[in-house]
LOVO-48087 format. One record per residue (C-alpha): x, y, z. Coordinates in pm, whole numbers. Each point is the difference from the previous one (the first is absolute). Layout:
<sites>
+--------+--------+--------+
!      u !      v !      w !
+--------+--------+--------+
!      X !      Y !      Z !
...
+--------+--------+--------+
</sites>
This chain:
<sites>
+--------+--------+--------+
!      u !      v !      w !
+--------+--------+--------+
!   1605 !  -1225 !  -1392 !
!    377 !    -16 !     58 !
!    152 !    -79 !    342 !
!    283 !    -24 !    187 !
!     82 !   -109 !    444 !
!    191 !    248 !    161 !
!    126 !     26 !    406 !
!   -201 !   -274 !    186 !
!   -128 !   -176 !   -349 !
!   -272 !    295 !     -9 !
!   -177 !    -56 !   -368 !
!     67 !    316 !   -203 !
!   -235 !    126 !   -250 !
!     21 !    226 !   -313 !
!   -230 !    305 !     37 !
!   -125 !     28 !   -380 !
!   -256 !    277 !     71 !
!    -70 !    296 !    150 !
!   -353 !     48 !     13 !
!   -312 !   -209 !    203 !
!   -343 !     15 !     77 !
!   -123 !   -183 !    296 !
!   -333 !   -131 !    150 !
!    -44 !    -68 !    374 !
!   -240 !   -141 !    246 !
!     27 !     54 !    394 !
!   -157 !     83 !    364 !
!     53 !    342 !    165 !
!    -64 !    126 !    361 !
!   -122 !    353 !    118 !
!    186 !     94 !    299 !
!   -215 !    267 !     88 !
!   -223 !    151 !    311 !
!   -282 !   -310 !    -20 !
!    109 !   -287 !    236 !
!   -116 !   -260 !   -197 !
!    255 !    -67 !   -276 !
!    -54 !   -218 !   -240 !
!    131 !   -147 !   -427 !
!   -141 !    166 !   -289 !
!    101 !    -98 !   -372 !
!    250 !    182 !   -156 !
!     36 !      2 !   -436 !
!    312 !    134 !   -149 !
!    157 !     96 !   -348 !
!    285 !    148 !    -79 !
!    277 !     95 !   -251 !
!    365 !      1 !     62 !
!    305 !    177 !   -184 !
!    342 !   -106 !     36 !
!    229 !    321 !     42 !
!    348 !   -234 !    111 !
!     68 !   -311 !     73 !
!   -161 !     47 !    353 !
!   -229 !    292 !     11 !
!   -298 !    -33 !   -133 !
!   -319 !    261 !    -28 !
!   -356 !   -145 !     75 !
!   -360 !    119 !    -20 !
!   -291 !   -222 !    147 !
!   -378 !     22 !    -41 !
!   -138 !   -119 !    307 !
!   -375 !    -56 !     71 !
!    -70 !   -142 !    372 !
!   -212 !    -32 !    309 !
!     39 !    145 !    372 !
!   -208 !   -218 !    222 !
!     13 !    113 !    366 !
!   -260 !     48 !    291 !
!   -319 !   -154 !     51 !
!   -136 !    176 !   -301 !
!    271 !    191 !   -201 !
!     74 !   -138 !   -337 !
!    126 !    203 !   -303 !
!    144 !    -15 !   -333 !
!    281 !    210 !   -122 !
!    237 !     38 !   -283 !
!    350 !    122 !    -17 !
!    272 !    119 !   -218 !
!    359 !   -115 !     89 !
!    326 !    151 !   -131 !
!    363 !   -212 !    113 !
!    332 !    -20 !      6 !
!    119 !   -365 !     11 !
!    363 !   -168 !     97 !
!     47 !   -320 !   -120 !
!    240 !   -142 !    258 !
!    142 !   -283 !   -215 !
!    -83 !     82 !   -372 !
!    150 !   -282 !   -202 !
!   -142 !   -262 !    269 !
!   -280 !   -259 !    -72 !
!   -170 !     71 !    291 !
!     36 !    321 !    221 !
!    -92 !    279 !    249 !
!   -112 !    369 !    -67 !
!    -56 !    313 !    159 !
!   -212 !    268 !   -128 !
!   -150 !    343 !    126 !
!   -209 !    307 !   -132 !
!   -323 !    172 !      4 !
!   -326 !     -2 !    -77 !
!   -384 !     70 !    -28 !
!   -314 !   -166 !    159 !
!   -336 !    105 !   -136 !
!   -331 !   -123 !    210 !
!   -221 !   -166 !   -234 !
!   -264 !   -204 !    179 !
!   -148 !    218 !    335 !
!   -237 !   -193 !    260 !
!   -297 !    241 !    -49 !
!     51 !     92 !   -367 !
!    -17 !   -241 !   -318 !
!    298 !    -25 !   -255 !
!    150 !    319 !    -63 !
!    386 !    143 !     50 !
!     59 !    188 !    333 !
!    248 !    158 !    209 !
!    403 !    -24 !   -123 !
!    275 !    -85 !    250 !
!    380 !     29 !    -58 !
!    205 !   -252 !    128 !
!    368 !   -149 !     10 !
!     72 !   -314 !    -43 !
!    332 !   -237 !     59 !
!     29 !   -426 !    -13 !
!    194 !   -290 !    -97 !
!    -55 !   -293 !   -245 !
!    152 !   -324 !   -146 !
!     17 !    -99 !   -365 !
!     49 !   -305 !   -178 !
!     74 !    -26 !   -317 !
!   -195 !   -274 !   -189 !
!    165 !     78 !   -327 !
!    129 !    267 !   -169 !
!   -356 !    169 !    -76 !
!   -161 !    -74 !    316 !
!     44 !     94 !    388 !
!   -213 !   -129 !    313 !
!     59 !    208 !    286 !
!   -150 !     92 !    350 !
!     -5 !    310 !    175 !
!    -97 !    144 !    383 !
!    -51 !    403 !    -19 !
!   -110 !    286 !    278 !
!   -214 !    275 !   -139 !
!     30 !    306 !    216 !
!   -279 !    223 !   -103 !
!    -24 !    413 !    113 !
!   -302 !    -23 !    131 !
!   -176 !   -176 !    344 !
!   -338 !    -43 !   -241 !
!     68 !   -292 !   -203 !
!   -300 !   -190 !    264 !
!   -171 !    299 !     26 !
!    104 !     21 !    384 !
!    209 !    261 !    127 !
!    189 !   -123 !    334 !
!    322 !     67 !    156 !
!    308 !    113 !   -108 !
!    116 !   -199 !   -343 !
!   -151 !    -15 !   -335 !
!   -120 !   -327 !   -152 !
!    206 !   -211 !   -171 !
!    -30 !   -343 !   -181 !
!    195 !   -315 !    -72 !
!    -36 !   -188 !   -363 !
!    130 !   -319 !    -18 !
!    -22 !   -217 !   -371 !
!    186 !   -227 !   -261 !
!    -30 !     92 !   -373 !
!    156 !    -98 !   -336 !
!    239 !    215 !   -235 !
!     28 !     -7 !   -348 !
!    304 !    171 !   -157 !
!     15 !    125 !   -342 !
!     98 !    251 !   -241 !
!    362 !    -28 !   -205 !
!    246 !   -187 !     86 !
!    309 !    136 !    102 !
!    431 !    -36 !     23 !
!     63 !   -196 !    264 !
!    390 !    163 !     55 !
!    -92 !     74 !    363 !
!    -72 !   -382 !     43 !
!    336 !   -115 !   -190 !
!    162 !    200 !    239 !
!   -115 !   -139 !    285 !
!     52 !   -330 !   -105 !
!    426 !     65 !    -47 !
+--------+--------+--------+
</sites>
């Protein structure tokens, strides 16, 4: 992995490839019509394309629990498409934005065993840190709200909003796939 300091000795990084698949583990929050509010787990995976230097196209697999109430408890799973902006792309260690939509599918109801149940649509929008360990492998965190178009995610119907949720985790990258001209990063460097 070749680097190089730029402005404020920031360690700059060659960016060899352009795809990754990820793995994440986390804690979410249903902010919903129960009172009670309280962590579930969250499980992620996901697989990232690199369109520029920058932008960046995700989509996540996410199984996870709402936990609110006295009583309510539920497991869902949801689809997740993204845009991401990598704020500081050549940078060891740095911040991104990201936003899109999604689907959440019920798949564990209170009175019923194990079976798939009703489908929400959602956006989505968050932020996240990465640091690069080497040129193959990323660690990075990430906070996200979940806005979902419905008020039944806890199966209560109250006031004015729909539910929404909060996912909060750290994770591990691994890039891969050919390597490519690094022109962009010669530039930079002059």
């Amino acid at each position: 992995m070749e680097e190089s300091t730029k402005l404020y000795d920031r360690k700059l990084v060659k960016r060899d490839f352009k795809n990754s698949f990820s793995a994440a583990g986390g804690a979410n929050i249903l902010d919903g019509d129960l009172a009670d509010k309280k962590m579930g787990f969250l499980v992620r995976a996901g697989y990232s394309r690199e369109l520029t230097r920058s932008f960046f196209l995700d989509l996540n697999a996410n199984a996870f629990q709402f936990v609110s109430g006295k009583n309510y408890t539920n497991r869902l799973i949801s689809l997740d498409l993204n845009a991401s902006v990598y704020l500081l792309p050549d940078d060891n260690f740095g911040p991104y934005l990201y936003a899109g939509f999604g689907v959440i599918n019920d798949l564990v109801k209170p009175e019923e065993k194990l079976k798939t149940g009703d489908t929400y649509f959602k956006i989505q929008y968050g932020v996240g840190v990465e640091y690069f360990v080497s040129e193959r492998i990323g660690i990075f965190a990430f906070g996200e709200h979940n806005l979902a178009f419905s008020d039944e995610l806890d199966r209560a119907i109250s006031g004015k909003r729909n539910d929404f949720h909060y996912n909060f985790g750290l994770g591990i990258k691994y890039y891969f796939g050919k390597k490519r001209n690094n022109d962009v990063f010669e530039k930079i460097e002059e």
